[in-house]
C-alpha positions in Angstrom: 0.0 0.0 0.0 1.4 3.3 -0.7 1.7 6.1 1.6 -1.4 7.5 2.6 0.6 11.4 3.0 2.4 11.1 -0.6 -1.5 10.5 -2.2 -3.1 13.4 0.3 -0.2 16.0 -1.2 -1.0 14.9 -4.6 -4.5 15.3 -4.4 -4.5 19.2 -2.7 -1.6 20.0 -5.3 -4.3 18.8 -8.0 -7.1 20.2 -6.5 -5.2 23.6 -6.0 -3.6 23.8 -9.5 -7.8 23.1 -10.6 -8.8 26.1 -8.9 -6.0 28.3 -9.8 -6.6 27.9 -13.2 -9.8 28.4 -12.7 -9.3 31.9 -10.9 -7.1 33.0 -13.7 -9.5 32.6 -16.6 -11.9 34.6 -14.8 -9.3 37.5 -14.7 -8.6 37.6 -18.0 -12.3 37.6 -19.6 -13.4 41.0 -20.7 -16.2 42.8 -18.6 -19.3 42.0 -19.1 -21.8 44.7 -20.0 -25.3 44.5 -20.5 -26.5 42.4 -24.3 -28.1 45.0 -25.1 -25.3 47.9 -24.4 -23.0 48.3 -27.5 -19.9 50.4 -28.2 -21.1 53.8 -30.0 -19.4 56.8 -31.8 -22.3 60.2 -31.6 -21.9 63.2 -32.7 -24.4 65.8 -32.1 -25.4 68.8 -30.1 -25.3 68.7 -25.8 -28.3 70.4 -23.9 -29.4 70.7 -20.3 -32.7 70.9 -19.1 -34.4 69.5 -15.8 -31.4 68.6 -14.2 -30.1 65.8 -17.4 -28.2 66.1 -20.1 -28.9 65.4 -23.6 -27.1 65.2 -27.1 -28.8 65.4 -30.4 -27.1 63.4 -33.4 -28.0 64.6 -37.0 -30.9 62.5 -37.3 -32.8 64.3 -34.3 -32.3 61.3 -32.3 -32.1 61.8 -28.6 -29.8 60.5 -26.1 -29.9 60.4 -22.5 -26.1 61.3 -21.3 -24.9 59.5 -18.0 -21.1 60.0 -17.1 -19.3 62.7 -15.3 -21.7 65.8 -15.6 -19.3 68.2 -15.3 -17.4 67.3 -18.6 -21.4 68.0 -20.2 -21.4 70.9 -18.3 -18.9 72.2 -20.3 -20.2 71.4 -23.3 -23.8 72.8 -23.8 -24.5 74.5 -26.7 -21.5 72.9 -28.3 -20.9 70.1 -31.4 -19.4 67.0 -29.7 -18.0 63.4 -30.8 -18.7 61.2 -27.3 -17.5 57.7 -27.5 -19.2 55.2 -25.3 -21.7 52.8 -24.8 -25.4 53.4 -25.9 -28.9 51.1 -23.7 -32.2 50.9 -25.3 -35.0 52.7 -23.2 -36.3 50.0 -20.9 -39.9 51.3 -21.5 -39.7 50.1 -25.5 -42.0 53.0 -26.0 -41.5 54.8 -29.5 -40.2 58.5 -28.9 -38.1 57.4 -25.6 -34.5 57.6 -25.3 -31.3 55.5 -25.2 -28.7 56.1 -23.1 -25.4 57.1 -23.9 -23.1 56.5 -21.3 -19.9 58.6 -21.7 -16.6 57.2 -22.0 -14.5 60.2 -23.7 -16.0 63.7 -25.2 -14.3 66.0 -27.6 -16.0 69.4 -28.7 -16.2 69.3 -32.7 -17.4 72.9 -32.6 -18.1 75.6 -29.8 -21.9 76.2 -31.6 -24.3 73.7 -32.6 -26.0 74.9 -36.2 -29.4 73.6 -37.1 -28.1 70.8 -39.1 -26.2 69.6 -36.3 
């Protein structure tokens, strides 16, 4: 019979090496977001108005800014390109808007024209 301590090492060293691994694949997946979030480019016009923010693409299409307020601050009334990610409206109602939440924002122009 072999040694009962030689077989217990081997089996926590297998066990250990299992969950290390394990651990370590977790690290290196990217972060999950939300299926319906996905990676956006806008440009468009920033406004404020009860207490939100809002940019305006081209199109007319509204979005819903969330992000660090004081970089929209600085921005109303101008053309900006924001990077980020944009959510559907929850409610599914026609006429309600997405979210763009901000990862970068760089001012295109200091005045937003009527064509946007």
């Amino acid at each position: 019979m072999r040694n009962p301590v030689v077989i217990t090492a081997l089996l926590c060293c297998f066990i250990g090496g299992a969950a290390l691994a394990d651990s370590h694949n977790e690290r290196n997946q990217p972060p999950q977001t939300g299926k319906a979030d996905k990676p956006a480019i806008v440009m468009g016009c920033v406004s404020a108005g009860n207490g939100s923010f809002k940019l305006t693409d081209g199109s007319g299409t509204n979005y819903q800014l969330a992000g660090d307020e004081t970089k929209f601050t600085e921005h109303i009334g101008h053309r900006v390109e924001i990077t980020g990610t944009i959510t559907p409206s929850s409610s599914g109602q026609s006429g309600s808007q997405s979210t763009l939440t901000v990862a970068s924002i760089k001012q295109i122009a200091s005045t937003c024209n009527s064509s946007q």
